[in-house]
C-alpha positions as a Markdown table, in Angstrom:
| # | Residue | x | y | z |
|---|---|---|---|---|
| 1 | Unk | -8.2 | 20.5 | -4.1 |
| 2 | Unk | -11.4 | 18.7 | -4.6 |
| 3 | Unk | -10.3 | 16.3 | -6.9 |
| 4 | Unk | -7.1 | 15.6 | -4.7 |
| 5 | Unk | -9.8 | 14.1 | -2.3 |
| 6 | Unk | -11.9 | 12.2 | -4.6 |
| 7 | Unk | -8.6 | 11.0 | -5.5 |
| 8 | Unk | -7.6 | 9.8 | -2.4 |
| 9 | Unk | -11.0 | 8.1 | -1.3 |
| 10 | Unk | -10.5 | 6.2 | -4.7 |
| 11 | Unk | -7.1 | 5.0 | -3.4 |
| 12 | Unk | -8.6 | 3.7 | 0.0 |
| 13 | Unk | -11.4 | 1.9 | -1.7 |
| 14 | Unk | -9.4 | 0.2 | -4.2 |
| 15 | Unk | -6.1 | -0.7 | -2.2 |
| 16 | Unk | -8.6 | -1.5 | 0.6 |
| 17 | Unk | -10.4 | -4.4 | -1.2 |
| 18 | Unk | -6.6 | -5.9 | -2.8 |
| 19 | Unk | -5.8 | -8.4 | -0.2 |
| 20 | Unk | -9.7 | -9.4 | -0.2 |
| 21 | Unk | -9.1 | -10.1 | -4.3 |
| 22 | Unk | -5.4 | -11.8 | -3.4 |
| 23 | Unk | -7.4 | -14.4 | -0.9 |
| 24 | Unk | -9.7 | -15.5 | -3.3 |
| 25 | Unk | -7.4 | -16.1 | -5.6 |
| 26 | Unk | -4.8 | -18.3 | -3.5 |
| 27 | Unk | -7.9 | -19.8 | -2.0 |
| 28 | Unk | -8.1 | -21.4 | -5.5 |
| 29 | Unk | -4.8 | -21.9 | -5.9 |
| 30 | Unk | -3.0 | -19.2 | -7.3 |
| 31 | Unk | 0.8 | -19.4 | -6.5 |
| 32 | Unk | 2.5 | -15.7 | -4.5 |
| 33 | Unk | 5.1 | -15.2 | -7.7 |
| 34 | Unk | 1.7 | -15.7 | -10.3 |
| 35 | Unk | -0.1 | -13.4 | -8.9 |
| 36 | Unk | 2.8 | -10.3 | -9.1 |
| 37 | Unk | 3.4 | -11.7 | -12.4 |
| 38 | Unk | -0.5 | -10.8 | -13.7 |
| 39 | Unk | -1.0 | -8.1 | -11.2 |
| 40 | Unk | 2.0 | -6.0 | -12.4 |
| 41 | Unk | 1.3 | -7.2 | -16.3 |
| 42 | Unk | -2.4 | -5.7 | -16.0 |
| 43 | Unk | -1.6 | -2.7 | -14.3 |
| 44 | Unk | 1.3 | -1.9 | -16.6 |
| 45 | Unk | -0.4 | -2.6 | -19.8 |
| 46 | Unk | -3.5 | -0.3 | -18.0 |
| 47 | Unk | -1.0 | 2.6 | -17.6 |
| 48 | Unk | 0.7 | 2.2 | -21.0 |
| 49 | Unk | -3.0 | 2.4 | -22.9 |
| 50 | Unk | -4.1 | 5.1 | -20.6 |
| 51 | Unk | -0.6 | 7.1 | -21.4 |
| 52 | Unk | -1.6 | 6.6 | -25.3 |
| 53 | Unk | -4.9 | 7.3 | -25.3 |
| 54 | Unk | -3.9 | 10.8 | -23.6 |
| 55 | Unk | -1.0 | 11.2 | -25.9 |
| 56 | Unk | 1.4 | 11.5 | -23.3 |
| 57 | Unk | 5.0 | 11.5 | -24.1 |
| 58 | Unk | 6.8 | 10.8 | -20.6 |
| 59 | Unk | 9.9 | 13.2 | -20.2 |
| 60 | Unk | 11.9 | 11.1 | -17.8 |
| 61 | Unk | 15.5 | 13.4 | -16.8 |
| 62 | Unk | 19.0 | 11.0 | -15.8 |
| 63 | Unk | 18.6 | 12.7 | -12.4 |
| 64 | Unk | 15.4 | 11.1 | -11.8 |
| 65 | Unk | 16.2 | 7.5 | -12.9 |
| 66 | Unk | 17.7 | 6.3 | -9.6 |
| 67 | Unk | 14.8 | 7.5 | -7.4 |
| 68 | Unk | 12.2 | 6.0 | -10.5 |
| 69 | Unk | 14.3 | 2.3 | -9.5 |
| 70 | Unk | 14.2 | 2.6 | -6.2 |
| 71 | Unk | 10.4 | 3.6 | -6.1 |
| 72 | Unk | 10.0 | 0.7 | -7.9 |
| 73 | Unk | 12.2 | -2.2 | -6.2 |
| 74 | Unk | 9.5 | -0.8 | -3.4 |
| 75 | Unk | 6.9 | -1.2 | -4.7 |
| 76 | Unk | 7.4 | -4.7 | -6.0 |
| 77 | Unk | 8.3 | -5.6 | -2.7 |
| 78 | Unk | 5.7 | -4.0 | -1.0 |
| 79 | Unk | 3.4 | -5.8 | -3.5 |
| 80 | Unk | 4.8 | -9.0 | -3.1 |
| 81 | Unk | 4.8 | -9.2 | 0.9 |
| 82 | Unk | 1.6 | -7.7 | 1.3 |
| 83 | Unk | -0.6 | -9.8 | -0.8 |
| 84 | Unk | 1.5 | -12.8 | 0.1 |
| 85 | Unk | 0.6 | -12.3 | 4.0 |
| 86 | Unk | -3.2 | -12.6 | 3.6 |
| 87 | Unk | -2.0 | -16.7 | 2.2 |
| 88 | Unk | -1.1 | -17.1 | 5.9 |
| 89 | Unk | -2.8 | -14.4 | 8.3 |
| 90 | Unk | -6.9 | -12.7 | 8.0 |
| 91 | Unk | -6.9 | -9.6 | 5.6 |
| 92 | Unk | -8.0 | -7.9 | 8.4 |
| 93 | Unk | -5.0 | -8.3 | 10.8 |
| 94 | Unk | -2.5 | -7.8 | 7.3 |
| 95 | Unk | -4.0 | -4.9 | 6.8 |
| 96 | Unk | -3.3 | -3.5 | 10.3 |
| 97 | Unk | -0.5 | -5.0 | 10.6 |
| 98 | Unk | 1.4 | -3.1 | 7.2 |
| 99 | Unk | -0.6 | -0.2 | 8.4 |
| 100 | Unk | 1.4 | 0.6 | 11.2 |
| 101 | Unk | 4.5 | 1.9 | 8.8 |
| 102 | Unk | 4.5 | 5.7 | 9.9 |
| 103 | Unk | 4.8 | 4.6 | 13.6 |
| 104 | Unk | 7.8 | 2.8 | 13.4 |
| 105 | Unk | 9.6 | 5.1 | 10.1 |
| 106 | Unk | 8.9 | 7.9 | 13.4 |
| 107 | Unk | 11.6 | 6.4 | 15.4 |
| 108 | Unk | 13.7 | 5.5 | 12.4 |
| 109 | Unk | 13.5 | 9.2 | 11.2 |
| 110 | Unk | 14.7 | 10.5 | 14.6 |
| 111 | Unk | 17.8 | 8.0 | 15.0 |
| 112 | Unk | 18.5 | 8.8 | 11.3 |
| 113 | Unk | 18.0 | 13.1 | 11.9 |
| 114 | Unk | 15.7 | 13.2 | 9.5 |
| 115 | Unk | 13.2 | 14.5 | 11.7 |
| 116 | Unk | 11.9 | 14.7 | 15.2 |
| 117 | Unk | 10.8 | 12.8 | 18.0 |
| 118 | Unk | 8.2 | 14.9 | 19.9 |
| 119 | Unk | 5.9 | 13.9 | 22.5 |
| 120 | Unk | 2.9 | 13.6 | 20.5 |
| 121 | Unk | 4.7 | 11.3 | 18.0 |
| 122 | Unk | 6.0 | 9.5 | 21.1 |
| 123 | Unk | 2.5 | 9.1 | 22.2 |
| 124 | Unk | 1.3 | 7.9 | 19.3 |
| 125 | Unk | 3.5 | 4.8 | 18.7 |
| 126 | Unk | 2.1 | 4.0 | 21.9 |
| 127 | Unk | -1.2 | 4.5 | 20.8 |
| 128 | Unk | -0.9 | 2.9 | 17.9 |
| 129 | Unk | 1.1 | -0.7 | 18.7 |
| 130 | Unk | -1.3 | -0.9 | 21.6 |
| 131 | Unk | -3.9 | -1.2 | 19.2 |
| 132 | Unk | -1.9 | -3.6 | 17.4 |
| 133 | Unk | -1.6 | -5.8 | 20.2 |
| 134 | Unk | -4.8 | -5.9 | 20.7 |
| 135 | Unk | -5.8 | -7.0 | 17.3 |
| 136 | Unk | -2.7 | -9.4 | 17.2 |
| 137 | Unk | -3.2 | -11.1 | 20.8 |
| 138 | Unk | -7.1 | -11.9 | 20.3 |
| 139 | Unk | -5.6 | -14.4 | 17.9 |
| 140 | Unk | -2.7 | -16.4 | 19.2 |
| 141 | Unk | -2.8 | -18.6 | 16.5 |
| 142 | Unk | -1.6 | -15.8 | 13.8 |
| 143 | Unk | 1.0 | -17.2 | 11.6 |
| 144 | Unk | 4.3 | -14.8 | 12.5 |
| 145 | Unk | 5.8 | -15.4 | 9.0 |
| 146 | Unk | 2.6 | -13.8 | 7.7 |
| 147 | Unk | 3.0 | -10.9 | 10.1 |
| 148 | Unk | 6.8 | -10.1 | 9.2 |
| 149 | Unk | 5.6 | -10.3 | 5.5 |
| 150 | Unk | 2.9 | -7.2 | 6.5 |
| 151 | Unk | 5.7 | -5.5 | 8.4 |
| 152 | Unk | 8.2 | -5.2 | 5.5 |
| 153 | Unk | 5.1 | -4.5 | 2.7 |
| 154 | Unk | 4.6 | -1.3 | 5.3 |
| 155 | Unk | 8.3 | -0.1 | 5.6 |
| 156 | Unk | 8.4 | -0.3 | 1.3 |
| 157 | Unk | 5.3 | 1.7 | 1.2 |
| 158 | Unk | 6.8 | 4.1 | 3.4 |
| 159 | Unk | 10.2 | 4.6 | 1.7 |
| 160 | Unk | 8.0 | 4.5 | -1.6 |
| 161 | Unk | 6.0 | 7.9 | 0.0 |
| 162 | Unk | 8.9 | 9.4 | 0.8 |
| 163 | Unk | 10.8 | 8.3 | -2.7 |
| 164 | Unk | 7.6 | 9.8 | -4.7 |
| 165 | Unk | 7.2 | 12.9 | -3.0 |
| 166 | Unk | 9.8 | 15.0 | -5.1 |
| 167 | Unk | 8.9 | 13.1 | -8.7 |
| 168 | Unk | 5.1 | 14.2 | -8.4 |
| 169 | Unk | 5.9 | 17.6 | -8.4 |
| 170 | Unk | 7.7 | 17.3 | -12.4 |
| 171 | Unk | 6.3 | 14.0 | -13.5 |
| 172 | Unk | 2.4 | 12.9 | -14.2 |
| 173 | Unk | 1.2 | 10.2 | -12.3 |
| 174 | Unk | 0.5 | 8.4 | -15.2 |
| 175 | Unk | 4.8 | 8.3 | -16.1 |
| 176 | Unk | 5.4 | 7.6 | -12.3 |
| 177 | Unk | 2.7 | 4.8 | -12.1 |
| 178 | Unk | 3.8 | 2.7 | -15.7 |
| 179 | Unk | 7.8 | 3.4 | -14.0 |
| 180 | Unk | 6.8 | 1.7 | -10.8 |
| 181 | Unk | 4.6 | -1.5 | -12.6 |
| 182 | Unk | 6.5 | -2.0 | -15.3 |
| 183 | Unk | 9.8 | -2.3 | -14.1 |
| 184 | Unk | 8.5 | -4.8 | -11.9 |
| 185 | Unk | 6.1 | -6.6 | -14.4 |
| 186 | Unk | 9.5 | -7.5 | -16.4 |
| 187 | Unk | 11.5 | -8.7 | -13.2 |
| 188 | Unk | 8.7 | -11.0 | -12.2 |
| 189 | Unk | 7.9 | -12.3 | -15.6 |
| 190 | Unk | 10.9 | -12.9 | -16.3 |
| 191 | Unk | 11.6 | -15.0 | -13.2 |
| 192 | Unk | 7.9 | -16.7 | -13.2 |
| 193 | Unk | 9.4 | -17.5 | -17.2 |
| 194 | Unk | 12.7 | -18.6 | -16.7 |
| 195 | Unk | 11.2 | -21.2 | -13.8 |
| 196 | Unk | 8.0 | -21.8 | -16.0 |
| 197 | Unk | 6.0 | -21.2 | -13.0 |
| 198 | Unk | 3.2 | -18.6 | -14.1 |
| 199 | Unk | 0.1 | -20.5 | -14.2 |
| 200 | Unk | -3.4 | -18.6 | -14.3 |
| 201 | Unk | -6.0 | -19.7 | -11.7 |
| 202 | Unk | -8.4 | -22.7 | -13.4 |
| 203 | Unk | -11.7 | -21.5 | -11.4 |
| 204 | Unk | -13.8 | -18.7 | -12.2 |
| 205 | Unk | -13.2 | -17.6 | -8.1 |
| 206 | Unk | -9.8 | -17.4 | -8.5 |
| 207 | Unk | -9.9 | -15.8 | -12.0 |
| 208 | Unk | -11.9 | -12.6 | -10.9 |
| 209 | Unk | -9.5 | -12.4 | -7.5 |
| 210 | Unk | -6.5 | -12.7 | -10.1 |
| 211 | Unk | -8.4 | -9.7 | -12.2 |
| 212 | Unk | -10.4 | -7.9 | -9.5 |
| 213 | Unk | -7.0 | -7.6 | -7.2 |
| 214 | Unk | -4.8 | -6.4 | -10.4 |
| 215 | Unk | -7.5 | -3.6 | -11.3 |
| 216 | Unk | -7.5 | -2.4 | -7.6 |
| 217 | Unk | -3.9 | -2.1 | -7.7 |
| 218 | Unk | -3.7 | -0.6 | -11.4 |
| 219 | Unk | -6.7 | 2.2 | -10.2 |
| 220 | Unk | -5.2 | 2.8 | -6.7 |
| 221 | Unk | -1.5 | 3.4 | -7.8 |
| 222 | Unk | -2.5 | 5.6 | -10.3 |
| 223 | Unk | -4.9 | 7.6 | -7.7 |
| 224 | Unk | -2.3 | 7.7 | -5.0 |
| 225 | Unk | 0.2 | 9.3 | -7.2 |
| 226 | Unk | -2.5 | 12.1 | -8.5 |
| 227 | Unk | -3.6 | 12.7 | -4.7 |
| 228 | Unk | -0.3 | 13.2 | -3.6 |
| 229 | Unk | 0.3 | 15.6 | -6.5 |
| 230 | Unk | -2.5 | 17.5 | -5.8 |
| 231 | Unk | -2.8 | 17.6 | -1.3 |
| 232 | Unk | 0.7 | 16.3 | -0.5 |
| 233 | Unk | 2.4 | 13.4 | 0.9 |
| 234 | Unk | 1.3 | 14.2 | 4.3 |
| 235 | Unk | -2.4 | 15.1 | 4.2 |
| 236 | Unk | -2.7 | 12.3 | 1.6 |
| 237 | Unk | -1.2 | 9.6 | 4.4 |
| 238 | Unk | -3.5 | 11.1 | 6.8 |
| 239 | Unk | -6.7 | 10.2 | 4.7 |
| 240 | Unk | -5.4 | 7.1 | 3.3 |
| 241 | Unk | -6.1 | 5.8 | 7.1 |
| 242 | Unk | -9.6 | 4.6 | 5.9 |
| 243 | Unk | -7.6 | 1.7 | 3.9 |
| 244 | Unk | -7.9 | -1.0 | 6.6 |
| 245 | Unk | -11.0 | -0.2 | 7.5 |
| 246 | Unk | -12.6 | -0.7 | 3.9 |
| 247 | Unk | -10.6 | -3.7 | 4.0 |
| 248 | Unk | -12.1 | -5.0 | 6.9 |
| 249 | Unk | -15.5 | -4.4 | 5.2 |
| 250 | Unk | -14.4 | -6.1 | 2.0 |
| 251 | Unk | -13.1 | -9.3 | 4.0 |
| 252 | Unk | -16.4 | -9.6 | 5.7 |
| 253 | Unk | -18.5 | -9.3 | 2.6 |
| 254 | Unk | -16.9 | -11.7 | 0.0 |
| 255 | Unk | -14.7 | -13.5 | 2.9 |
| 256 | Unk | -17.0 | -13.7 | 5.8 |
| 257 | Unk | -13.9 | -13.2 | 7.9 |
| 258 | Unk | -15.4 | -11.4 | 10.7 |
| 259 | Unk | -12.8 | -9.8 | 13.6 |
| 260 | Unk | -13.8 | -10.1 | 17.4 |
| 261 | Unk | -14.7 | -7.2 | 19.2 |
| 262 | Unk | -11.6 | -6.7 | 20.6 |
| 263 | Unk | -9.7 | -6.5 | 17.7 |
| 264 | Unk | -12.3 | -4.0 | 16.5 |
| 265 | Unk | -11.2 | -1.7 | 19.0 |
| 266 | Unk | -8.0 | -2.3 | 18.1 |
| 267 | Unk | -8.3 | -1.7 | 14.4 |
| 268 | Unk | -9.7 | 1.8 | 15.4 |
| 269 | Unk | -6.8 | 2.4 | 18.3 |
| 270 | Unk | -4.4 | 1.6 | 15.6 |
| 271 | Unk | -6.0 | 3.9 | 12.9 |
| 272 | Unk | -6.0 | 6.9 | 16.0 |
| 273 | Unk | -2.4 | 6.4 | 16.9 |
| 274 | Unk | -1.3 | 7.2 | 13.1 |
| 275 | Unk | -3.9 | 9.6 | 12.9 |
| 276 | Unk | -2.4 | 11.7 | 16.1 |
| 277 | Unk | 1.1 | 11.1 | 14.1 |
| 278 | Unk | 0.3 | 12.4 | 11.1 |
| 279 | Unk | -1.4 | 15.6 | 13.0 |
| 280 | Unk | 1.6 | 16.2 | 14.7 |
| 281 | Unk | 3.0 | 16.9 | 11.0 |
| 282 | Unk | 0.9 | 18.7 | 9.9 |
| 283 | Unk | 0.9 | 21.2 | 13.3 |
| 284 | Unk | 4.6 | 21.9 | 12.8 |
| 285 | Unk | 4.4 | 22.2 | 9.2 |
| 286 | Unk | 1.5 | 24.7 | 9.8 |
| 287 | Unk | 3.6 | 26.5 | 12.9 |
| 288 | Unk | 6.9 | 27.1 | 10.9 |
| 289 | Unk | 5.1 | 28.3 | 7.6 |
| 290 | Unk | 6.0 | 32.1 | 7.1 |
| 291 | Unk | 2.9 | 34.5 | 8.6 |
């Protein structure tokens, strides 16, 4: 249980400071597709030396291949539209932004019957895109392409949890995590290949965001898979709401992008609304457990 923590507080951390890593390197002129192309290439090549080194043999069954593709067509996505937004909006706002997924999956869940809509989840969408709007109309200048990018990285990540749930009870994170990068890391290589548009950052600045953004994502996949192996997918979501809040420390620190009061307030409305929905959860998982 422990580690399942320590886990989980290395997810926020790392995925936290990402987009900080991704601005610095567009800021010196890294192109969207480049970056995928070394982030996934780094984080697979990571996972497929840590796999050898611990002489794992991944034991992948055919029933588990489609939900392995479709965890990672999300995850390239999510990757993709996520660190793309922070080219046109702060990290700050991106960060809020994609991290309003389990208040609009809620809804989704309720019109699809895959759950229910109670009060307290009602309550908290609310909550929660109240806060939004309050870090989202401080700035009326906020590029809306940016914010749709943020929107879609969120619903991905939120398929992806539910996607990944069932494969970390009979596969390592270690198989799940080289899955989810690699299949990616060939699409995008081949593509940046084929259009011979992979080109590596020329400055030291955008050399370390290239690296520093790629390790973050190689460390915090791996780290979300084990946490959700070891507390759940739920109680896992439910401390992974620190995420935009380190990455509103990272953006001030090596950024200097600095949010207005208002949208401070905002960013913490925003992390109580998902907060009071993930509670919800977690009450009537605890109420119609067996005594």
């Amino acid at each position: 249980m422990l580690a399942g923590y320590f886990f989980v507080a290395v997810t926020a951390l790392f995925f936290g400071s990402a987009p900080t890593f991704a601005k610095l390197a567009f800021d010196a002129g890294t192109d969207p597709l480049s970056l995928q192309v070394f982030r996934f290439a780094i984080t697979a090549s990571l996972t497929l030396a840590a796999i050898g080194l611990a002489q794992h043999r991944p034991r992948i069954h055919r029933g588990q291949i489609v939900r392995l593709c479709l965890l990672a067509a999300c995850t390239a996505l999510s990757s993709y539209c996520y660190m793309t937004a922070v080219r046109y909006i702060p990290v700050a706002v991106a960060s809020l932004t994609f991290f309003t997924f389990p208040l609009v999956v809620g809804p989704l869940a309720h019109v699809l019957k895959l759950d229910e809509l109670t009060r307290r989840k009602s309550l908290a969408i609310v909550v929660g895109f109240a806060g939004l709007c309050m870090v989202l109309g401080a700035n009326i200048g906020l590029d809306p392409y940016g914010i749709a990018l943020a929107f879609v990285a969120g619903l991905s990540v939120a398929v992806s949890f539910v996607v990944s749930r069932p494969l970390t009870q009979t596969l390592p994170p270690l198989t799940i995590t080289g899955f989810a990068t690699g299949v990616p890391c060939l699409i995008y290589l081949a593509v940046g290949l084929a259009d011979d548009a992979v080109h590596f950052p020329e400055s030291l600045c955008g050399a370390l965001g290239v690296i520093g953004n790629s390790l973050c994502f190689a460390v915090g996949l791996a780290c979300l898979y084990a946490s959700i192996a070891r507390l759940g997918a739920l109680r896992t979501a439910v401390l992974i709401n620190l995420e935009p809040l380190v990455s509103v420390a990272a953006a001030f620190i090596l950024l200097g992008q600095s949010i207005t009061p208002l949208q401070m307030v905002g960013a913490l409305v925003v992390v109580g609304g998902i907060v009071l929905m993930q509670s919800d959860r977690a009450n009537r998982t605890r109420s119609s457990a067996p005594a």
